[in-house]
C-alpha positions as CSV (number, residue, x, y, z in Angstrom):
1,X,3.1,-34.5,-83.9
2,X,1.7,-32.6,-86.6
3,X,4.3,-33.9,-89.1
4,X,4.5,-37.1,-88.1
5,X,0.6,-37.8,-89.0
6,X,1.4,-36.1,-92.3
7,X,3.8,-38.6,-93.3
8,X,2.4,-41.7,-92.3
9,X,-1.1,-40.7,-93.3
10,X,-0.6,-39.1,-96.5
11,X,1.3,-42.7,-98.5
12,X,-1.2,-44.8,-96.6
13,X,-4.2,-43.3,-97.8
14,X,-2.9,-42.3,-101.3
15,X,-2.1,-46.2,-101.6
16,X,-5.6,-47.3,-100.0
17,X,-7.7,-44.7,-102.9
18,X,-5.0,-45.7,-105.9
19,X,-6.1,-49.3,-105.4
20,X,-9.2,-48.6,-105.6
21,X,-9.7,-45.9,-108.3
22,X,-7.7,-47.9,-110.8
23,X,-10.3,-50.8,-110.7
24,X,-13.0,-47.9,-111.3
25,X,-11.6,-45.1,-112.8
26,X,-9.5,-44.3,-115.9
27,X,-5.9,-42.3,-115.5
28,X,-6.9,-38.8,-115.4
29,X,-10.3,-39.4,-113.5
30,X,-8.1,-41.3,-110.7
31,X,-6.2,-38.2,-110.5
32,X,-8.6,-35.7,-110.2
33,X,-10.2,-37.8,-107.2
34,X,-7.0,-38.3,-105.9
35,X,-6.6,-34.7,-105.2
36,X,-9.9,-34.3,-104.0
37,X,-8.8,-37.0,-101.2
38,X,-5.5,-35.4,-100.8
39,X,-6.9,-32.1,-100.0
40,X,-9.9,-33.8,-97.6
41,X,-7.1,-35.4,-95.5
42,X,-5.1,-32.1,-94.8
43,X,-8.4,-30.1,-94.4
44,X,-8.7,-33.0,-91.8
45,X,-5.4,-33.3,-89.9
46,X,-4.6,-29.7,-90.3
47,X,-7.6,-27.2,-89.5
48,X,-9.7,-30.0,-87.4
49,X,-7.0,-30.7,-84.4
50,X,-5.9,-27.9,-82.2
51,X,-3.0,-27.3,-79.5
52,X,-3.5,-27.7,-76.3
53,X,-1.4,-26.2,-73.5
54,X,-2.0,-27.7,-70.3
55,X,-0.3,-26.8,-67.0
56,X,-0.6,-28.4,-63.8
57,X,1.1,-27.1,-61.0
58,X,4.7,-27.1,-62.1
59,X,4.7,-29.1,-65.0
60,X,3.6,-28.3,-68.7
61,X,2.0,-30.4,-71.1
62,X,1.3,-29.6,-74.7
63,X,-1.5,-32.1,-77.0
64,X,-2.7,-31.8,-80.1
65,X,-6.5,-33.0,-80.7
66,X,-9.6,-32.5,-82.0
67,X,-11.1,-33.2,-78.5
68,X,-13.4,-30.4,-77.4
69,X,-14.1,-31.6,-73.6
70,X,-11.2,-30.5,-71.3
71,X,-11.8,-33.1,-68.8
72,X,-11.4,-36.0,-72.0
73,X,-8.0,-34.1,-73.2
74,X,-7.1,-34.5,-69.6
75,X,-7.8,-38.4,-69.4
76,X,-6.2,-38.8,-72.7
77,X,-3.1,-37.2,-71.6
78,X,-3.6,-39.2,-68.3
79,X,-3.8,-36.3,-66.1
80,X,-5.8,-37.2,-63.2
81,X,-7.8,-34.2,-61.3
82,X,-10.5,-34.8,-58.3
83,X,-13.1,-33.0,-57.4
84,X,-11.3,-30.6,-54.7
85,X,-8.9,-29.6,-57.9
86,X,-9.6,-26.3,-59.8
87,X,-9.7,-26.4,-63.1
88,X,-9.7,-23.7,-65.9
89,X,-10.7,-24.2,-69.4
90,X,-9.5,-21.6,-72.3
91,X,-11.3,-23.3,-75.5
92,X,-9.2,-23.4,-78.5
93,X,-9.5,-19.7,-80.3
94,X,-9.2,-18.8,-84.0
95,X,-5.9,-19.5,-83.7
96,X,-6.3,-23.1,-82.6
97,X,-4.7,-22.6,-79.4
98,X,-6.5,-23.6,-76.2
99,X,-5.1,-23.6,-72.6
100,X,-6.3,-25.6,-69.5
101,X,-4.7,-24.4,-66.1
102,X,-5.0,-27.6,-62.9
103,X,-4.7,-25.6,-59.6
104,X,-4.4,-28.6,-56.5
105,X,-5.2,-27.3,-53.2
106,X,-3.0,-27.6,-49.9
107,X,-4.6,-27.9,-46.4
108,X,-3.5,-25.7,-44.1
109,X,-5.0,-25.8,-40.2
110,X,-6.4,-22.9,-38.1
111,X,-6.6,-23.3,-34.2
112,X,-9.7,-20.7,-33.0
113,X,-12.0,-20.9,-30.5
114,X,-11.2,-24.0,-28.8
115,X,-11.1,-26.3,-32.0
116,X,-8.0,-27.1,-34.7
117,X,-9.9,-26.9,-38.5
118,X,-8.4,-27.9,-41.6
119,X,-8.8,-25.8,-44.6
120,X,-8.3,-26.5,-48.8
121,X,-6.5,-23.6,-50.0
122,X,-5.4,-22.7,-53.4
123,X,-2.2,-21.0,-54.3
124,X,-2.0,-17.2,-54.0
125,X,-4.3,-17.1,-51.4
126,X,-4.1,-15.1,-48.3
127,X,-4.5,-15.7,-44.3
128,X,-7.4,-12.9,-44.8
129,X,-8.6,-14.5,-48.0
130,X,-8.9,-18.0,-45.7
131,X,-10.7,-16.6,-43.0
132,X,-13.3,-14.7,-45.4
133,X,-14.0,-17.7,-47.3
134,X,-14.7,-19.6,-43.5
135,X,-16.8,-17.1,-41.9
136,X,-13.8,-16.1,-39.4
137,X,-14.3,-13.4,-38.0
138,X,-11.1,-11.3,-36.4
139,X,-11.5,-8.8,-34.1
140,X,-9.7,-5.9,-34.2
141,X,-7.7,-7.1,-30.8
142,X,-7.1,-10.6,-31.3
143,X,-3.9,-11.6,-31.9
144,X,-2.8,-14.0,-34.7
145,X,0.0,-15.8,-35.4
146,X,0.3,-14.9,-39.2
147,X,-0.5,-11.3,-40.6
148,X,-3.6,-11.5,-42.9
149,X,-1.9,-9.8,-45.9
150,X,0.6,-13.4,-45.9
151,X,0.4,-15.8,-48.8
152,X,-0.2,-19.3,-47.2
153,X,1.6,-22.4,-47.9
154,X,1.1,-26.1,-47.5
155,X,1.5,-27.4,-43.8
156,X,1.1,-23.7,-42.5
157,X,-0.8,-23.6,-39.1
158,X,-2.7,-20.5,-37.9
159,X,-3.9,-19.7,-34.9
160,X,-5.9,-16.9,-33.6
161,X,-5.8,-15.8,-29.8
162,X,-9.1,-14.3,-28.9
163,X,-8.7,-11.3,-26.6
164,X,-11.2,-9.7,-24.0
165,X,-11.4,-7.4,-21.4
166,X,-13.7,-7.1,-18.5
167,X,-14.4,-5.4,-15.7
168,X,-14.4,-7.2,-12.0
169,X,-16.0,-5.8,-8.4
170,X,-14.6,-6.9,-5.4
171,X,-14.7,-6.2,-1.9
172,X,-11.5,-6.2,0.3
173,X,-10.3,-5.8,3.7
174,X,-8.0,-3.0,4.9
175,X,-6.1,-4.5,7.8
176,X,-6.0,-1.7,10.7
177,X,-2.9,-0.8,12.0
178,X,-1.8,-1.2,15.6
179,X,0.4,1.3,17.5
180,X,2.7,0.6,20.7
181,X,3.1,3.1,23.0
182,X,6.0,2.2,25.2
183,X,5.3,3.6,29.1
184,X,6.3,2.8,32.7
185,X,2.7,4.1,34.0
186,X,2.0,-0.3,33.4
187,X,4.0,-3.1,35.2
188,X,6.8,-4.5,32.9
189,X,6.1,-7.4,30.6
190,X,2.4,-6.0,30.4
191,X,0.5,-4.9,28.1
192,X,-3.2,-2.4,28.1
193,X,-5.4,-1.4,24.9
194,X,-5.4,1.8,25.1
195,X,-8.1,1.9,22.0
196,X,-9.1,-1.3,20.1
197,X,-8.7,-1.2,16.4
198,X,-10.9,-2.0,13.7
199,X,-10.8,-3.3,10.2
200,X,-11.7,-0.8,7.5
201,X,-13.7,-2.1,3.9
202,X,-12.6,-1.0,0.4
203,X,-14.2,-2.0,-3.4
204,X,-11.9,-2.3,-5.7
205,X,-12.7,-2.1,-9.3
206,X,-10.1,-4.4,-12.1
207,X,-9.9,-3.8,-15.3
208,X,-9.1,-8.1,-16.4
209,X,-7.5,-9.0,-19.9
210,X,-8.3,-12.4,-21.1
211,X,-6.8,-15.2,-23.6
212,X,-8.6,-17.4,-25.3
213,X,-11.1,-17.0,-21.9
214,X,-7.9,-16.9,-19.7
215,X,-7.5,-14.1,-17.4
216,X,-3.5,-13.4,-18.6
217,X,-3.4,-9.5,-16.9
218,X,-5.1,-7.5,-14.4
219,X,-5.0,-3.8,-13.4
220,X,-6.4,-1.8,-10.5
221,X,-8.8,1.3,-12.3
222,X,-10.5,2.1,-8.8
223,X,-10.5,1.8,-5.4
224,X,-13.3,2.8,-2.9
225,X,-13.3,3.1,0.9
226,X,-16.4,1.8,2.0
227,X,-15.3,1.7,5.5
228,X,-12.0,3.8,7.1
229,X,-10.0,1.1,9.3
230,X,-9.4,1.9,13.0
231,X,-5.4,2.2,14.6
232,X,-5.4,-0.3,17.4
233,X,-3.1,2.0,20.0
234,X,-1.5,-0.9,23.0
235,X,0.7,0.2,26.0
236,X,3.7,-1.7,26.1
237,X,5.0,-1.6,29.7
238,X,9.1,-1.6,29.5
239,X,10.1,1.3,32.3
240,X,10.1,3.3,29.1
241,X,10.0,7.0,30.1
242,X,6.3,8.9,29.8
243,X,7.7,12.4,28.9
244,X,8.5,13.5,25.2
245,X,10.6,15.8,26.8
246,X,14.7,15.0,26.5
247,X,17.0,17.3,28.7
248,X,19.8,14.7,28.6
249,X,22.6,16.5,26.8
250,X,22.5,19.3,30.1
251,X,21.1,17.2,32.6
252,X,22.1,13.6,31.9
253,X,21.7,10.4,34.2
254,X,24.0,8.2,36.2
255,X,24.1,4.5,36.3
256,X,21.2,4.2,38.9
257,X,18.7,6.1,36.5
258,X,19.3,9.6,38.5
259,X,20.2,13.3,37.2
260,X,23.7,14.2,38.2
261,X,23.0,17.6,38.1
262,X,20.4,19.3,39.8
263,X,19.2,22.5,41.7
264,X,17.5,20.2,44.4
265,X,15.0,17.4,44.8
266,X,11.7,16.4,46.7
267,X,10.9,13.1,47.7
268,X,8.0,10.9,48.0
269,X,5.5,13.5,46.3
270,X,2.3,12.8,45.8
271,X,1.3,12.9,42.3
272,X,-1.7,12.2,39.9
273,X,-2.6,12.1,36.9
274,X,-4.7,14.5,34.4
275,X,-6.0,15.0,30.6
276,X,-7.5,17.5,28.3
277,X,-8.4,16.2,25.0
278,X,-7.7,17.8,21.8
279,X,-4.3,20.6,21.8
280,X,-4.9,22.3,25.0
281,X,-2.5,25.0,26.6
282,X,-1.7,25.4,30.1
283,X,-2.1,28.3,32.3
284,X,1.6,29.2,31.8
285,X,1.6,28.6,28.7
286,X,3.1,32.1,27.2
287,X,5.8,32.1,29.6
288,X,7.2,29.0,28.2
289,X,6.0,29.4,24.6
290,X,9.0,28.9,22.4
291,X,11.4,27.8,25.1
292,X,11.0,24.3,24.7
293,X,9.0,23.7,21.4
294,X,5.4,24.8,21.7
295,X,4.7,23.6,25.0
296,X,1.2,23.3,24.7
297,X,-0.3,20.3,27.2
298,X,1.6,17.2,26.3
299,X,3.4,14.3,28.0
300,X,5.8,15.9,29.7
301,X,4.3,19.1,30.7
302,X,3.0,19.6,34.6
303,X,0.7,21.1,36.7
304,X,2.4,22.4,39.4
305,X,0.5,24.3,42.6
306,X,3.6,25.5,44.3
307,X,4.5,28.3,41.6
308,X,6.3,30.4,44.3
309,X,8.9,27.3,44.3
310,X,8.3,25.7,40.7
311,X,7.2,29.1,38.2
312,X,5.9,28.0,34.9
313,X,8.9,27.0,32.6
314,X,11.1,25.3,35.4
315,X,12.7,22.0,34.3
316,X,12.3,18.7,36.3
317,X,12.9,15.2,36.3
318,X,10.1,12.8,38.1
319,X,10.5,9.2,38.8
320,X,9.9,6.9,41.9
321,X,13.2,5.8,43.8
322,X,12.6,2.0,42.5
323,X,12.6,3.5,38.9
324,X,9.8,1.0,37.9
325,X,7.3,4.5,37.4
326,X,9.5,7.2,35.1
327,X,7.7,10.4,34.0
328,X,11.2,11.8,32.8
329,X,12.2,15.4,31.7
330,X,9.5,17.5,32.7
331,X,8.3,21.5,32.5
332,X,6.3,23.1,34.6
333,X,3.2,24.6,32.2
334,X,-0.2,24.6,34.4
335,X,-1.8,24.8,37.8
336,X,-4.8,23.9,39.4
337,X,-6.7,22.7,42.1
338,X,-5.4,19.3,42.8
339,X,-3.3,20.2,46.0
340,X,-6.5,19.9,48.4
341,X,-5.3,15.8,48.8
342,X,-1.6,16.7,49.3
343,X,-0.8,16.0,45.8
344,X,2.4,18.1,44.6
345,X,2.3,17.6,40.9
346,X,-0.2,16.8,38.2
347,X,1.4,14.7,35.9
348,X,-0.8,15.3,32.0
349,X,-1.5,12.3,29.7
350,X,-2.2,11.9,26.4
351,X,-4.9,9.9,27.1
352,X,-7.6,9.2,29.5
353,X,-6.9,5.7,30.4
354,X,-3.2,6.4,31.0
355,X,-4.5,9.4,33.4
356,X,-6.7,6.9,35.2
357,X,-3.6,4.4,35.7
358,X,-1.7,6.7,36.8
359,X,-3.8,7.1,40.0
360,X,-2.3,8.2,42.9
361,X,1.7,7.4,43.1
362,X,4.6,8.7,45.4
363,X,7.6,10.4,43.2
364,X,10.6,12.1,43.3
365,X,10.7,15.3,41.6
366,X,14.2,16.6,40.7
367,X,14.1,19.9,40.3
368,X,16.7,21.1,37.5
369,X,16.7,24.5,36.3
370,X,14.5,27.7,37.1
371,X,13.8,30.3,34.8
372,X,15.8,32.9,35.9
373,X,17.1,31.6,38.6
């Protein structure tokens, strides 16, 4: 561009001051000024314009002109910038070289918080760079969907996942648990509470994690009883044997419910019922310690007052001839003073109420094996 004002300058003006001068001047005077002229115009075209260099975005522009103001370079190059654009100005240096650099911002959109917000962004910058300029804060456990050390580029959309934690108190019901105790001392098809149970109370303590105000997980970090629950314990009456005692592989049954072997039997015997609480022993208690388990007083262990005919530790099986009351497999372990109502045998319960419905009942006692005998 340079050249080309040179030689369309230069003949023009040379003509226009030749004219002239030669109506004025004489030969050597019109020469002397036209040198004077010559060297005004290059003075002029050459060390009055600069370069320019400008570069927007991706394309590259060079000017030369004696324009100072960037932003009239710009509109004389037709290079339109707004206000949202960035624009850097390098004025022309001793070397008549000046730059002007056009950045155009991008929008790029950040979901936070409950709201979608669009951001100008300029090239180079960073997810961490976008959220410092916006006041954004990120907390150390919130979860975004681009790392902060990422360049961003046009149509990128962020989104941060605010994360919490809290704590939550609650009270909860321990359902009790019910036990059934399956006996004959109780008509078939019947049923008796033998205790009533009870619900028990426990805090627990959760740790909750939230999303964006979400509860998304939740953890148990303690558990208080505030209240133990209470085992309901039912008698369920089937014509299920009493005893815990099992003789059957020596002395087992025939089809009508009776032992098919056997030393002798007594019927109709009166029999009632007893209880100690807690682990009691019997009066015979070491003479049949460690023959049948530790026969401390138990369902299946007797109190017998005709020791000359039944010693402590002699087997039995006791049942009424109708088989709707079966006591089952029995040892003799105790004594007492029950035999003033012509009772025989003393049948023990594990609890009182059972005792009590046992009452008074007519038996047959079996009598299987004697120690010794």
């Amino acid at each position: 561009m340079v050249e080309a004002l040179r030689k369309d300058a230069f003949p023009l003006l040379l003509r226009v001051a030749e004219g002239v001068f030669r109506c004025v001047f004489s030969s050597a005077t019109l020469a002397g000024i036209a040198a004077v002229v010559l060297s005004a115009v290059i003075f002029t075209v050459t060390y009055l314009n600069h370069v320019v260099y400008i570069i927007d975005g991706d394309s590259a522009t060079v000017t030369v002109t004696r324009e100072q103001d960037h932003m009239k370079i710009l509109a004389n190059e037709e290079i339109r910038v707004t206000a949202r654009d960035l624009v850097e100005y390098t004025g022309a240096n001793s070397g008549r070289f000046g730059q002007i650099i056009i950045q155009h911002p991008f929008r790029v959109s950040l979901t936070v918080d409950g709201e979608t917000l669009k951001y100008d962004i300029m090239e180079g910058d960073t997810v961490a760079d976008m959220l410092v300029a916006n006041g954004v804060e990120l907390r150390s456990a919130d979860k975004i969907t681009h790392p902060r050390a990422t360049e961003l580029m046009p149509g990128d959309d962020i989104s941060i996942v605010r994360v919490d934690s809290r704590r939550v108190e609650q009270e909860v019901t321990i359902p009790h648990e019910t036990v059934e105790k399956r006996t004959s001392v109780i008509k078939n098809g019947t049923t008796r509470v033998l205790q009533y149970g009870a619900d028990g109370l426990k805090k627990e303590t959760w740790e909750e994690v939230l999303e964006n105000g979400e509860v998304v997980d939740r953890y148990i970090v303690r558990e208080d009883i505030l209240k133990s629950p209470t085992t309901a314990h039912v008698l369920v009456g089937d014509g299920s044997p009493i005893s815990n005692f099992d003789f059957s592989d020596k002395y087992p049954l025939d089809a009508d419910g009776n032992p098919v072997n056997y030393i002798s039997v007594l019927r109709n015997q009166k029999a009632t019922g007893y209880h100690r609480s807690g682990k009691a022993w019997g009066a015979g208690y070491w003479t049949t310690k460690g023959k049948y388990g530790e026969t401390y007083c138990q369902a299946g262990t007797v109190a017998i007052i005709r020791l000359d005919e039944m010693p402590y530790g002699t087997k039995l099986y006791i049942k009424t001839p109708d088989n709707k009351f079966i006591y089952g497999y029995s040892v003799v372990n105790d004594t007492g003073e029950f035999a003033g109502n012509g009772v025989t045998v003393d049948l023990f319960y594990e609890s009182y109420l059972e005792s009590v419905l046992n009452g008074a009942r007519f038996v047959d006692i079996y009598i299987l094996e004697i120690p010794g005998g």
